[in-house]
N, C-alpha and C positions, 0 to 999 in steps of 0.2 A: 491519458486514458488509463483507468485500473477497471481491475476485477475482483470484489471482497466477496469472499460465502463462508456460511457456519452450517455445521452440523452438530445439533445437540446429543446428548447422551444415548437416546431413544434410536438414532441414526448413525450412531460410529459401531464399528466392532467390540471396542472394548467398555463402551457407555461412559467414557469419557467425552465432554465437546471439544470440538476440533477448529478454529477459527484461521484463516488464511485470508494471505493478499499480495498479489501481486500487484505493484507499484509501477507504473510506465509516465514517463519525463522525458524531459528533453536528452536526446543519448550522452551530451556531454556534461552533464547535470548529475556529482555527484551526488551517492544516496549511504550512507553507513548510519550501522546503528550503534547505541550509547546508551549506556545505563546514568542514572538522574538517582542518586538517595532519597530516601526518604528527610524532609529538612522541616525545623522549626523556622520561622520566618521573620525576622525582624520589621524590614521593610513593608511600609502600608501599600507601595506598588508595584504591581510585575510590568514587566519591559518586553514585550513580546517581538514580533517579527518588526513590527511599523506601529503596533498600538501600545498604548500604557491603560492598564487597568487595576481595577482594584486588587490587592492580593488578598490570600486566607492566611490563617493563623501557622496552618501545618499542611502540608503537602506528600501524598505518600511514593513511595518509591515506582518509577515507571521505565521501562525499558524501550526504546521506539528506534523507528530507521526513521530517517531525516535526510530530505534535501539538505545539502550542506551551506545554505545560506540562510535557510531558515531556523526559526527559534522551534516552529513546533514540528510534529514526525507526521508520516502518511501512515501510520500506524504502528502500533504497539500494545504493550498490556500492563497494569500495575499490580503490584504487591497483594492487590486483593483480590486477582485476579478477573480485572475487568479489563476485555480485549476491545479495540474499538479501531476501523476504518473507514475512510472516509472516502467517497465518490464525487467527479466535479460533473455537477447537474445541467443544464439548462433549459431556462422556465421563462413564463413571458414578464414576472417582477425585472425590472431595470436592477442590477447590480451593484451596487456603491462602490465606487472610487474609493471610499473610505470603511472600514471596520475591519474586522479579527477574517483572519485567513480560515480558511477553514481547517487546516492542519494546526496551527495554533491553538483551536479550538479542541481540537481533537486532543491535544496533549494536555489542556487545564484539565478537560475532564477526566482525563486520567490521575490527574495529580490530584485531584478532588474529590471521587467518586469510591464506594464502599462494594458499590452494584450498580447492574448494568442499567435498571429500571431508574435510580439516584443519577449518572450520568444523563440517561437521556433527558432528567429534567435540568441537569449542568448546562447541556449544550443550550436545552431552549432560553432557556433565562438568560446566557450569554447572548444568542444573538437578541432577544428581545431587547438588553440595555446595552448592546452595544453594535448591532448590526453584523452583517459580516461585510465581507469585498475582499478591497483592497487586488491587485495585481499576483496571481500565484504563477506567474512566471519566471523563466528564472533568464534569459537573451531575448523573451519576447513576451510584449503583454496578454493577458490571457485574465480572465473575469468570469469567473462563475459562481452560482452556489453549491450546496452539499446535501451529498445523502451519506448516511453513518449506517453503517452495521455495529448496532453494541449489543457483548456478551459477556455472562458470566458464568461459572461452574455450570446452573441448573435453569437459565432464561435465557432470550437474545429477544431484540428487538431490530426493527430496520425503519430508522426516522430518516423522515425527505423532508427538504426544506424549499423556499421561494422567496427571499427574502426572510423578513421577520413570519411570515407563516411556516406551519409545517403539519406534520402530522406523523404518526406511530404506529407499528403495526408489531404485536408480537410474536415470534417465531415460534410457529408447533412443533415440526421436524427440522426442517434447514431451511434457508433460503441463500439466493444470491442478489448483488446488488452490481451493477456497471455505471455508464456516462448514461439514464436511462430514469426517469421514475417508474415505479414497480406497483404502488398502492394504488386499487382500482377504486376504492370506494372512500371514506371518509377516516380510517385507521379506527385504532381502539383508543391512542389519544388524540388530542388536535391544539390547536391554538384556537380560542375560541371565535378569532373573525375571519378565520379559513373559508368556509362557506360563505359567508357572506360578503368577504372581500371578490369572490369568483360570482358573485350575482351581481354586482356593483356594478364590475367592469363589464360583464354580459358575457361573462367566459361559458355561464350556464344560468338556463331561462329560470329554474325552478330547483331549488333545494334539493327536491328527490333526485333531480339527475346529477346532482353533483358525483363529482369521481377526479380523486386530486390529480391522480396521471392525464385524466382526460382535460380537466378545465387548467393546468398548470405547465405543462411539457410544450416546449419546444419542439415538433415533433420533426421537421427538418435538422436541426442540430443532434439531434438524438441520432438520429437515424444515421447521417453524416459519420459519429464519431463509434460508429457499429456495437455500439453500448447493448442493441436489442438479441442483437446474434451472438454477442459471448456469454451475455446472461443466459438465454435457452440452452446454449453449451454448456455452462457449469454447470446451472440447475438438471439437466440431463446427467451429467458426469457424478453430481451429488446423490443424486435420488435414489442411489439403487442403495441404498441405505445399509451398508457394510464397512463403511469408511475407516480407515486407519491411514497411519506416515505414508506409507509408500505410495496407497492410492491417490494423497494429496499432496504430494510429490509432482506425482503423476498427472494432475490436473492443471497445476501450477506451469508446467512441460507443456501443455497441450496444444499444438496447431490443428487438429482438426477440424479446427472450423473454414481455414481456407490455406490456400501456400503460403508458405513460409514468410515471404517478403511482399513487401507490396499491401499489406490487407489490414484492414483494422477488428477481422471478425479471429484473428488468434487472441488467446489466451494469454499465451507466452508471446510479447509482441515484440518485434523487428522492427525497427524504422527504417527509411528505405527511402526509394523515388517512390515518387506518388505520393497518396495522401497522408502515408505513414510520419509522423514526425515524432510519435514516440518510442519508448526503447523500454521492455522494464529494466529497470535498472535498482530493484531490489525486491526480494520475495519473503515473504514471514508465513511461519508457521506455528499456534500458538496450542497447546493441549491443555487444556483445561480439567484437571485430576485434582487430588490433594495436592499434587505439589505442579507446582506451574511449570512445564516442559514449551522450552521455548528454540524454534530451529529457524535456521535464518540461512542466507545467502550471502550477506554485504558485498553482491559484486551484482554485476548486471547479467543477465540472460539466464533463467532455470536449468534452460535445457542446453547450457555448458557448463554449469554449477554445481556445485550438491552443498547441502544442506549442512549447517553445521548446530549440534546442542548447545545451550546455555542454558543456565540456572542461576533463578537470583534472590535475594530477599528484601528486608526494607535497607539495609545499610550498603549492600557488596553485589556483586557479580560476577557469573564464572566470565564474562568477558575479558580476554587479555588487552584491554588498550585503557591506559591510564587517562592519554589526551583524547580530544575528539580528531587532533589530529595523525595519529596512529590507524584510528579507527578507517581514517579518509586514505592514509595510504595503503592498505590493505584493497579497500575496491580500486586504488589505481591501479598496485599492483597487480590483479587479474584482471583490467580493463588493457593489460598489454595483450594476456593473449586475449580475450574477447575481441578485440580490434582486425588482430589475427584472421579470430576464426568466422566473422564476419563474413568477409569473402573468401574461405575456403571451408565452407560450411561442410559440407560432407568427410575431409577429412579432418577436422575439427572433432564430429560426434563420434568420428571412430575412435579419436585418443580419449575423449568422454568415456566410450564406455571400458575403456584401457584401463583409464587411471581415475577418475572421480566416482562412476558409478557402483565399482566394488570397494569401496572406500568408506561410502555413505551407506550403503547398507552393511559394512564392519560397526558405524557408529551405532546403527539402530540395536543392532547385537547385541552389544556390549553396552550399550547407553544407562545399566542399572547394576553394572557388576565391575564398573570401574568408577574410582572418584571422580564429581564432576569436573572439578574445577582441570583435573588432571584430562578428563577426553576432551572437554573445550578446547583446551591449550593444544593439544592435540591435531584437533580436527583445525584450526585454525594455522597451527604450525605446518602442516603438513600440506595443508590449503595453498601456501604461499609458495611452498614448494614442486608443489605441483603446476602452480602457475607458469610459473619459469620453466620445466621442461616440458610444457604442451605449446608454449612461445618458443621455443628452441626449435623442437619439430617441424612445427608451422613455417619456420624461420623460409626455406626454402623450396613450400611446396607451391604448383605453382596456384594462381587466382583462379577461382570457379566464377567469383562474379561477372553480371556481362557490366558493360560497358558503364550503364549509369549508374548503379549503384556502387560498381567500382569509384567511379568521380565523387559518387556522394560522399563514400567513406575518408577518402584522401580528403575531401573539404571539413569535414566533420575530423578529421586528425590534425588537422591544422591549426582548427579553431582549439580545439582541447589544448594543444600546446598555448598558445595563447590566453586559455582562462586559468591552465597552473604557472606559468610565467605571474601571474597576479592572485597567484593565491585561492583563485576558482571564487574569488569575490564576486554578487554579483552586479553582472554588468547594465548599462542603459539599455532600454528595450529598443530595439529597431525591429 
């Protein structure tokens, strides 16, 4: 379960857009991000997660966080500055077993796309010739479609899908998108048998009443994965139309929608007992100016993280990890204390704001009066360092959890031992 929102120009403080996402997987489901060059492309076909499709000629430079078994990211931005996340939907279309992932999807169109209006015609045309599905699980099956938030400098759009259907809706001020469709009426674009595939099956008696949330949503599923209560939180948290880093920092952070564990109505989500099974386990913040400002997490939980700068172009980036697998020990690395601070949360956010949170606001500081590549290196050097003495600390305080989340974590530390004994390949679903 995630949470994507944009705020355009008209909506930030500085009249820059602002695009964010936090990411929520399975908790032992690495997630790190990786910069991709820009490439001319020899090959007539790309090789995605499970599919083979047709390639383009030239592919532009994209920077995205990435489950670490998949080909494509739960978001990212490209070289042109088009930022795009994706949401997993549920609708009354049957799902395919077979097609492009929806994160998959998410990354062509980045690799393909000039703007964000161009993208949204990427994604539709992909799934029209090639469906979506396929399994986005990573220890367990799970089948849905997508809804996309895509943006760029000066538009954003928010596309929901159902299958090969879908529809478009362009962003005035902000919007947010969850597990959840959002479009009440028909969008400003559509696929032209939208409408009348919902009269067909009797989802709605009469064309005027159509409304793709209404005649499309699963509305027990939706409900289920609390996609409607985080969405009215952001979009609350967004609206006040002032927006800058620290406020979406801030919102990325946010459990006010219920306690901390246990609940699917936070923002910043905790897997737990109960219905909880996901974790965010990476958070992106993308600014959208002349020059593309891009702040990340690569580790799981906001709100024991902070945020680190990068900047990229078509060729390089200030990211310090050559391999993807550098990139992947880095969120192991602070998945030692996250593990931690799991169950001994409270004293966990105190070394937070010890040691990470005047740390992350030094970066914001300084973020235009030191070389990039040099605060990157930095922010991430210093990241890892930090990791190890908030693990040290932690090392013998004693547990705040009660009993079953306690159990849950020790099972969930287990298994993670077990998916890096193999490489965090992934495994058969059970």
């Amino acid at each position: 379960m995630c949470d994507t929102f944009v705020a355009l120009g008209n909506s930030t403080l500085d009249g820059r857009t602002i695009f964010a996402k936090n990411s929520d997987r399975e908790p032992n489901e690495p997630q790190y991000v990786f910069f991709y060059p820009r490439m001319e492309c020899d090959s007539k076909e790309l090789y995605t997660t499970s599919q083979k499709i047709k390639q383009v000629e030239k592919t532009y430079a994209v920077l995205i966080s990435k489950p670490s078994w998949m080909w494509g990211g739960e978001m990212g931005v490209n070289e042109n500055g088009v930022a795009i996340g994706n949401e997993a939907i549920f609708t009354r279309e049957m799902v395919s077993r077979q097609g492009l992932l929806g994160m998959d999807i998410l990354r062509i169109a980045l690799e393909r796309s000039e703007s964000a209006e161009q993208a949204v015609t990427v994604i539709t045309d992909l799934i029209q010739r090639y469906g979506q599905g396929e399994s986005a699980g990573y220890t367990k099956a799970i089948f849905y479609h997508n809804s996309y938030i895509v943006a760029d400098r000066e538009t954003a759009w928010v596309l929901e899908t159902s299958d090969r259907y879908w529809t478009a809706e362009r962003v005035k001020d902000c919007a947010s998108i969850s597990n959840c469709l959002t479009i009440a009426g028909t969008g400003e674009l559509q696929h032209p048998e939208t409408v009348g595939n919902a009269l067909e099956k009797g989802w709605c008696k009469r064309a005027e009443d159509f409304g793709f949330k209404k005649c499309y949503e699963k509305k027990f599923f939706s409900w289920l994965s609390g996609g409607e209560a985080r969405r009215r939180r952001t979009m609350n948290l967004v609206g006040e139309k002032d927006l800058d880093l620290k406020k979406t920092f801030e919102i990325l952070r946010d459990h006010g929608g219920s306690r901390l564990f246990g609940s699917m109505k936070n923002i910043c989500m905790h897997a737990g007992t109960g219905l909880v099974s996901s974790q965010t386990t990476g958070s992106m913040v993308v600014v959208l100016g002349e020059k593309i400002e891009v702040w990340l997490t690569n580790t799981s939980a906001p709100c024991l993280s902070f945020y680190k700068p990068v900047w990229f172009d078509s060729d390089s980036s200030t990211l310090p990890f050559e391999k993807e697998a550098d990139a992947l020990n880095h969120w192991g690395n602070w998945e030692v204390f996250h593990r931690m601070a799991v169950t001994r949360y409270e004293k966990a956010r105190q070394l937070w704001e010890q040691y990470c949170l005047p740390f992350e606001e030094e970066l914001i500081l300084h973020k235009d009066s030191l070389e990039h590549r040099d605060i990157t290196a930095q922010a991430f050097d210093t990241g890892w360092k930090i990791a190890k003495k908030m693990a040290s600390l932690l090392q013998g305080s004693p547990i705040e959890a009660g009993f079953f989340n306690k159990r849950y974590w020790e099972k969930k530390n287990r298994e993670l031992q077990e998916l890096k004994a193999k490489n965090f390949k992934r495994p058969g679903f059970v």
